[in-house]
FIKELO-45477 format. One record per residue (C-alpha): residue in three letters; x, y, z; residue number from 1. Coordinates in nm, 2 decimals, decimal comma, m for minus. Example, Ala and Ser with C-alpha at 12.3 -4.5 7.8 and 13.67 -1.06 7.14 Angstrom:
2
GUSE  res      xx      yy      zz    n
GUSE  Ala    1,23   m0,45    0,78    1
GUSE  Ser    1,37   m0,11    0,71    2
***
This chain:
280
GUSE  res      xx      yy      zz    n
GUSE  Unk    0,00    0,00    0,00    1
GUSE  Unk    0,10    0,34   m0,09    2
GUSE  Unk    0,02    0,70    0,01    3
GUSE  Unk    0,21    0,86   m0,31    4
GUSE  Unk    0,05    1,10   m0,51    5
GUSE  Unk   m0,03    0,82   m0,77    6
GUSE  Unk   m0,26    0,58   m0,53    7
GUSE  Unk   m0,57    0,46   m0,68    8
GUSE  Unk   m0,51    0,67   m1,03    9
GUSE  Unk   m0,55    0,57   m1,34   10
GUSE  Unk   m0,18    0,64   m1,53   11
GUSE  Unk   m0,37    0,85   m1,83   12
GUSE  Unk   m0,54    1,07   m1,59   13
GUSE  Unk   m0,37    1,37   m1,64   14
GUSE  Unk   m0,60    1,62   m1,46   15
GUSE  Unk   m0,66    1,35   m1,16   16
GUSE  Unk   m0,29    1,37   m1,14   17
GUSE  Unk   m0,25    1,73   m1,10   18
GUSE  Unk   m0,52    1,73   m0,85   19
GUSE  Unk   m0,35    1,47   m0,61   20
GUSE  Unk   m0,01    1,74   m0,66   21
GUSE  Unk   m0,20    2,03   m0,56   22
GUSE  Unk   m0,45    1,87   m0,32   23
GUSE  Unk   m0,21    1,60   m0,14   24
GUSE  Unk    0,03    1,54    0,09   25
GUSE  Unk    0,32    1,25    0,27   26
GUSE  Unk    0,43    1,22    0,63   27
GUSE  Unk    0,78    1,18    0,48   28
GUSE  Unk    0,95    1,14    0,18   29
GUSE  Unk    0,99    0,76    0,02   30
GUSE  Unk    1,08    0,61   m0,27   31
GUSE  Unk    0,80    0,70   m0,47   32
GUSE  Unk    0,92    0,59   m0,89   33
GUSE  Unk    0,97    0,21   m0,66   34
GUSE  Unk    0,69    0,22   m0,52   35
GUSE  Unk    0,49    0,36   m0,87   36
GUSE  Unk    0,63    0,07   m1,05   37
GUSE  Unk    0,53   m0,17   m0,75   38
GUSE  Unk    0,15   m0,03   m0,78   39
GUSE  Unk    0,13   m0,08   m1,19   40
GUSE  Unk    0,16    0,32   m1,22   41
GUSE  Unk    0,46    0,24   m1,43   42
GUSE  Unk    0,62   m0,01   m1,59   43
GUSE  Unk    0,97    0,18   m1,48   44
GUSE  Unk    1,14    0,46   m1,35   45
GUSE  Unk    1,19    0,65   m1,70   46
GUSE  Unk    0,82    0,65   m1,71   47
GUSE  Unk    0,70    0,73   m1,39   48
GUSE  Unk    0,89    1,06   m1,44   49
GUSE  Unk    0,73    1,13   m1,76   50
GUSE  Unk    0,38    1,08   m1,59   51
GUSE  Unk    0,50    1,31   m1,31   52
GUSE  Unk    0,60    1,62   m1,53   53
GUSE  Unk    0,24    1,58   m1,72   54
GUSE  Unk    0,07    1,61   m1,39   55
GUSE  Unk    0,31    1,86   m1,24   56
GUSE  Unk    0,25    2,09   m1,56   57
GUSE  Unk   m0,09    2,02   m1,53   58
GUSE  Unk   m0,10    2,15   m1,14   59
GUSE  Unk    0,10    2,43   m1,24   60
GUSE  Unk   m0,11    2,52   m1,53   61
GUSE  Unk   m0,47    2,52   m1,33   62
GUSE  Unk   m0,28    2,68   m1,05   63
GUSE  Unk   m0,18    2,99   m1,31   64
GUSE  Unk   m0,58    2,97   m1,39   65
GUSE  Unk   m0,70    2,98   m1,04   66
GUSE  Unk   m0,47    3,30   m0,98   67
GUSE  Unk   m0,55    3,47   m1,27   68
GUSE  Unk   m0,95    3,45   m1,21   69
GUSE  Unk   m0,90    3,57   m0,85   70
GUSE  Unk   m1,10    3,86   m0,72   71
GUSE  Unk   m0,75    4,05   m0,70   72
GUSE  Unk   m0,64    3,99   m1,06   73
GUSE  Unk   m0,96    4,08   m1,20   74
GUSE  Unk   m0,91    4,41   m1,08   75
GUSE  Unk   m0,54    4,45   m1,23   76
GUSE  Unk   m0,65    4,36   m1,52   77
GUSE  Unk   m0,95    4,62   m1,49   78
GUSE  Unk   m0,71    4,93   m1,39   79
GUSE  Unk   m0,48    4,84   m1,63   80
GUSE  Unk   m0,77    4,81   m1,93   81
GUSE  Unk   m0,86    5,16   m1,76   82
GUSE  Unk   m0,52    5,32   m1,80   83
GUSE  Unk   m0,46    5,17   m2,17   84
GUSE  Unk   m0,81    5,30   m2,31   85
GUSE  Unk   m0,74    5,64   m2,12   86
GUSE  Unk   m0,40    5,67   m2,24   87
GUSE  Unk   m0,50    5,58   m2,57   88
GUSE  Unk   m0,81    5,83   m2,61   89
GUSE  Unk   m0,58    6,08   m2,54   90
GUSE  Unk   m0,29    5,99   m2,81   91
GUSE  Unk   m0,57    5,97   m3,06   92
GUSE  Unk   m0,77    6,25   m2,92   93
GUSE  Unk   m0,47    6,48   m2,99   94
GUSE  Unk   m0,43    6,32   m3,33   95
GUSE  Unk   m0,80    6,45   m3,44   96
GUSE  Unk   m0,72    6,79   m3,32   97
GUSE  Unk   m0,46    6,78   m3,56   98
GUSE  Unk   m0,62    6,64   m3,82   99
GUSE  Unk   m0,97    6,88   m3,75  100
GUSE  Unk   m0,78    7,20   m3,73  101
GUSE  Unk   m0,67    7,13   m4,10  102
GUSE  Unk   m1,06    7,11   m4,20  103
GUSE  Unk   m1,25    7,32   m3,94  104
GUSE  Unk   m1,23    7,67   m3,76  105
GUSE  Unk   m1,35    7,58   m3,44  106
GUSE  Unk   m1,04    7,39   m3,32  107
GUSE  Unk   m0,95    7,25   m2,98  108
GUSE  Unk   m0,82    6,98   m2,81  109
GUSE  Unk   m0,87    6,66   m2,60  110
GUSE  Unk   m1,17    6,41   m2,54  111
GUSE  Unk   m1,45    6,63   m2,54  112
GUSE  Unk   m1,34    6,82   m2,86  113
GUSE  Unk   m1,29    6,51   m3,01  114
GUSE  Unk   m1,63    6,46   m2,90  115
GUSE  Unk   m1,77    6,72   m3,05  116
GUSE  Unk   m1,60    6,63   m3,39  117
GUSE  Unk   m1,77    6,26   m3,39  118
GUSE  Unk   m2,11    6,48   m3,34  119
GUSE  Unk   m2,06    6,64   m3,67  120
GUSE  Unk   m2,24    6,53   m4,02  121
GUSE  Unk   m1,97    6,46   m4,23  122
GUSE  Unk   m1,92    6,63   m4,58  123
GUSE  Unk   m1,71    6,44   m4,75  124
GUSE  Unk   m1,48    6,11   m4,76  125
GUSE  Unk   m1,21    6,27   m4,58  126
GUSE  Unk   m1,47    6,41   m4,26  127
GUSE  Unk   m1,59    6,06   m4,26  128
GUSE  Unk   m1,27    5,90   m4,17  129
GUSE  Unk   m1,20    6,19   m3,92  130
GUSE  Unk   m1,59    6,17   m3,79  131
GUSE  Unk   m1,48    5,80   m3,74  132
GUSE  Unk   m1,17    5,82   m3,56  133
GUSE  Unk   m1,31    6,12   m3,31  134
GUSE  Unk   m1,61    5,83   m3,25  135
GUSE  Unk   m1,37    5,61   m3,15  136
GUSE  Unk   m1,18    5,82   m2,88  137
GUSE  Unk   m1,49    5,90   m2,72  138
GUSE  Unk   m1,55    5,49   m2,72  139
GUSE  Unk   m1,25    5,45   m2,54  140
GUSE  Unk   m1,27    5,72   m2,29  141
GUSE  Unk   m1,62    5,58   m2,24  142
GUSE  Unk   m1,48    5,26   m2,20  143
GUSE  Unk   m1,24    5,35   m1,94  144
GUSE  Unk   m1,54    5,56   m1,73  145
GUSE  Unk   m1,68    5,18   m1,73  146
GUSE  Unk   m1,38    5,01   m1,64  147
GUSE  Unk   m1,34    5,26   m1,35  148
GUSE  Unk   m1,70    5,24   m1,22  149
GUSE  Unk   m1,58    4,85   m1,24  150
GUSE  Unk   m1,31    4,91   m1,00  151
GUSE  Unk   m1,45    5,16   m0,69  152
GUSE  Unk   m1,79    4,89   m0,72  153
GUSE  Unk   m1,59    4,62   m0,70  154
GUSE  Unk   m1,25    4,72   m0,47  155
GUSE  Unk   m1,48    4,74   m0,10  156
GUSE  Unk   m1,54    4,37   m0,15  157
GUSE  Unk   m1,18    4,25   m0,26  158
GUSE  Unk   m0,98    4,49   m0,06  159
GUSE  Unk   m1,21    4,63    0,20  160
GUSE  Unk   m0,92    4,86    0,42  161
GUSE  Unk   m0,74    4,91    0,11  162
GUSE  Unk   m1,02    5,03   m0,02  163
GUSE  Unk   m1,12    5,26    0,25  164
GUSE  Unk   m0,79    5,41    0,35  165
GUSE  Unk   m0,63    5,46   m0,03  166
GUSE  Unk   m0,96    5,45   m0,23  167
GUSE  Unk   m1,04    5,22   m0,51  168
GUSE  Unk   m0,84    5,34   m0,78  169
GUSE  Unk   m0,48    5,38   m0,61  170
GUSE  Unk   m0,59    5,03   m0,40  171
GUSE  Unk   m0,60    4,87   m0,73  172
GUSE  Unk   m0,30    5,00   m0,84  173
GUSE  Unk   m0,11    4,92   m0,57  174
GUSE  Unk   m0,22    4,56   m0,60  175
GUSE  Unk   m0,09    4,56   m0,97  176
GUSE  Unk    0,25    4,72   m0,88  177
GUSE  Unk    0,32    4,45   m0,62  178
GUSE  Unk    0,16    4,15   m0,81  179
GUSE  Unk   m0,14    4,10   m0,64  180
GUSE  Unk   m0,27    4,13   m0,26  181
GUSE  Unk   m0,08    3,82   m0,12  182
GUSE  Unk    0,26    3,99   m0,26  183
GUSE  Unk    0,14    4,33   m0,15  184
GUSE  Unk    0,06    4,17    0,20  185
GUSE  Unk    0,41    4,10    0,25  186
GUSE  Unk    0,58    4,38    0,16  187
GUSE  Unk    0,73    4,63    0,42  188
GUSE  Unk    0,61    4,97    0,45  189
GUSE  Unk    0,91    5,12    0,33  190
GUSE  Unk    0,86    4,90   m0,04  191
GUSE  Unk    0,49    5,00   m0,10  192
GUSE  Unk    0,57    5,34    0,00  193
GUSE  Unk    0,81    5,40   m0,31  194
GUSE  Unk    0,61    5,12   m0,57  195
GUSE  Unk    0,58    5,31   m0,91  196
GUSE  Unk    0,90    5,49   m0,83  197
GUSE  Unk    1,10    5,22   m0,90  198
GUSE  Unk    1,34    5,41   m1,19  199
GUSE  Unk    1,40    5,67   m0,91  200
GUSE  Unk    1,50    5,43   m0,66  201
GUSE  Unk    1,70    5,23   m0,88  202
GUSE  Unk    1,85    5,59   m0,99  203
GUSE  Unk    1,97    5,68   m0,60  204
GUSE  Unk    2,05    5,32   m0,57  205
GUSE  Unk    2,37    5,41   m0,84  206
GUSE  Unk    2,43    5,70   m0,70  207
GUSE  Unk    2,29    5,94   m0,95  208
GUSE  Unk    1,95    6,10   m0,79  209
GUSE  Unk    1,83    6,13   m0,37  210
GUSE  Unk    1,61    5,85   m0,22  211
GUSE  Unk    1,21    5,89   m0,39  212
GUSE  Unk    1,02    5,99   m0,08  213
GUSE  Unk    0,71    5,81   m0,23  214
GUSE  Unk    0,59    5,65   m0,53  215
GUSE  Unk    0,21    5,61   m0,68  216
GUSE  Unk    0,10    5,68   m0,32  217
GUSE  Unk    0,19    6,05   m0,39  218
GUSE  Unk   m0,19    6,07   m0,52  219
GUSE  Unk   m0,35    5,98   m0,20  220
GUSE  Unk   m0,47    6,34   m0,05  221
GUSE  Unk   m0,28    6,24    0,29  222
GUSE  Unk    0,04    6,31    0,06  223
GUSE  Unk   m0,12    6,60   m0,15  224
GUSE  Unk   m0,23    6,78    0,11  225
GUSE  Unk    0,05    6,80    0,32  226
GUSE  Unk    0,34    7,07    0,27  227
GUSE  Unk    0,66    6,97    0,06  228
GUSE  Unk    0,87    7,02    0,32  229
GUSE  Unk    0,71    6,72    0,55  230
GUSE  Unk    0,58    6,51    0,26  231
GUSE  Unk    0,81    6,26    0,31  232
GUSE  Unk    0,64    6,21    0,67  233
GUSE  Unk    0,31    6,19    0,54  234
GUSE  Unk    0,40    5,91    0,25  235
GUSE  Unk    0,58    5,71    0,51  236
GUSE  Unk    0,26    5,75    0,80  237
GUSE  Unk    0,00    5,63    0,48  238
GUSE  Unk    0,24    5,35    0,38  239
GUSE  Unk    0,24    5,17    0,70  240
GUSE  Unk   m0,11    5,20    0,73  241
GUSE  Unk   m0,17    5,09    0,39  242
GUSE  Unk    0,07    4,82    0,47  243
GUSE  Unk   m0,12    4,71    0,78  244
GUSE  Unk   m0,46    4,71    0,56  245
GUSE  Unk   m0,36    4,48    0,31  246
GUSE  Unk   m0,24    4,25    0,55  247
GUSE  Unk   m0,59    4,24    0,68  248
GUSE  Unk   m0,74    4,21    0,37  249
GUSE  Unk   m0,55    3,89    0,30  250
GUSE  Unk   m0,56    3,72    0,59  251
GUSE  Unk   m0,89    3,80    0,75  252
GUSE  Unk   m1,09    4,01    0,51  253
GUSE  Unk   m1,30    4,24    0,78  254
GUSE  Unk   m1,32    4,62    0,78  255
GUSE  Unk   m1,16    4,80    1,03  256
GUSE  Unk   m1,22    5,15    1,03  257
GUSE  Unk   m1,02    5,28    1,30  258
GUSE  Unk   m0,76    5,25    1,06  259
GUSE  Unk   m0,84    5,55    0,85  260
GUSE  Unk   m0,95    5,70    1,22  261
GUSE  Unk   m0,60    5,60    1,34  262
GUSE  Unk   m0,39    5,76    0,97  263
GUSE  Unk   m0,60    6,09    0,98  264
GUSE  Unk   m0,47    6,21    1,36  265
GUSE  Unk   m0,12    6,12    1,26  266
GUSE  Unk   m0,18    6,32    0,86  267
GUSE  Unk   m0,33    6,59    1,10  268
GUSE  Unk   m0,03    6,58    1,31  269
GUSE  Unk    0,23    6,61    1,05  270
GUSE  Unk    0,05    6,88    0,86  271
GUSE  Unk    0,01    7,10    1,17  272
GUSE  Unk    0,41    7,11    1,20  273
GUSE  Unk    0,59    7,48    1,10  274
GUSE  Unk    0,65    7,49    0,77  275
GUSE  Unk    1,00    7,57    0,93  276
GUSE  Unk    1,04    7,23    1,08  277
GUSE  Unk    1,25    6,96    0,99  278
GUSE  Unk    1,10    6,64    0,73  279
GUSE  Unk    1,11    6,35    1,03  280
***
């Protein structure tokens, strides 16, 4: 009798395979090939490796599906669907200003002018193509509206502190800078306070620029809002908490709002320093 991964399989399933890798477990190692050729699993050693990389690919395969359809990912994916449809509408939004000015008097610039151009009748073959492309920019900055909406409905439930302390948006993005809310969970406070200034730090790192004082996190209003001079302070206060809430996210999952109580007295604190003081 045999507690390998192989007991009680059939040697073509593939997918029962993989599940007994992901799903099982030995007190202690053994002589496994042995004991598969012992059970009929294989007829020798050569092949019960063969069987083993199938399932193992397998396993690794459905584990890379699993993650990628977790709550988490899907909003990555969404922000980052957000960011390319925005950036886009904007690259092509300045490309029918461009092109409109050449035909019409009333030109401008950006999304909504390039709204305004896919409201027009066209006149010709040449307005039609233009009429077209201005349509599509307003698609895409409609698009990334939705994919937005799709992010602050759906952050609360994934990342509820998150959520709550850095808003929707920036919680998603910080989920997509680290790789997703397990990775994010166990970064330091000093690594999520600089993610998305990573050319910066790798810049001081070489010896050619100063240490960033923050990264993405710089969006956050606790940052914004709080004099140059004792920024740094303020980034380093809201990545700890942020720290703490993604930890709680991950391995409980329940709200805590004193958090955001406990980051606005310290934001207070630091803001209501002189302007004169010294960046602690």
């Amino acid at each position: 009798m045999t507690d390998g991964w192989f007991a009680g399989l059939d040697p073509d399933d593939v997918d029962g395979g993989a599940r007994a890798i992901r799903d099982g477990s030995a007190d202690e190692p053994a002589d496994w090939p042995a004991q598969a050729v012992e059970a009929g699993f294989a007829a020798d050693e050569d092949e019960y490796y063969d069987r083993l990389q199938s399932a193992a690919v397998a396993a690794a395969r459905g584990a890379a599906r699993d993650s990628e359809r977790a709550d988490d990912r899907q909003l990555i994916h969404a922000v980052r669907a957000m960011d390319d449809c925005r950036r886009t509408a904007n690259e092509l939004a300045e490309r029918v200003a461009e092109w409109a000015a050449s035909r019409y008097d009333d030109a401008g610039s950006g999304v909504e002018y390039a709204r305004s151009v896919a409201d027009r009748s066209p006149e010709d073959a040449a307005d039609e193509r233009l009429i077209s492309l201005a349509d599509r920019v307003a698609g895409l900055a409609d698009e990334a509206d939705a994919h937005r909406a799709f992010v602050e409905r759906t952050a609360p439930d994934v990342v509820p502190n998150l959520a709550n302390l850095a808003d929707p948006v920036l919680a998603a993005r910080l989920l997509d800078l680290a790789g997703g809310l397990e990775a994010l969970a166990k970064k330091p406070s000093g690594t999520v306070q600089v993610l998305g200034a990573e050319d910066a730090l790798f810049a001081h790192l070489r010896g050619r620029a100063p240490s960033p004082k923050h990264g993405v996190i710089y969006t956050h209003e606790a940052v914004q809002g709080t004099h140059p001079e004792h920024r740094g302070s303020a980034a380093r206060a809201l990545a700890g908490k942020l720290t703490i809430a993604a930890r709680i996210d991950h391995y409980s999952g329940d709200l805590r709002p004193e958090l955001e109580a406990q980051l606005a007295d310290r934001i207070d604190t630091i803001q209501a320093r002189s302007t004169g003081g010294e960046d602690q």
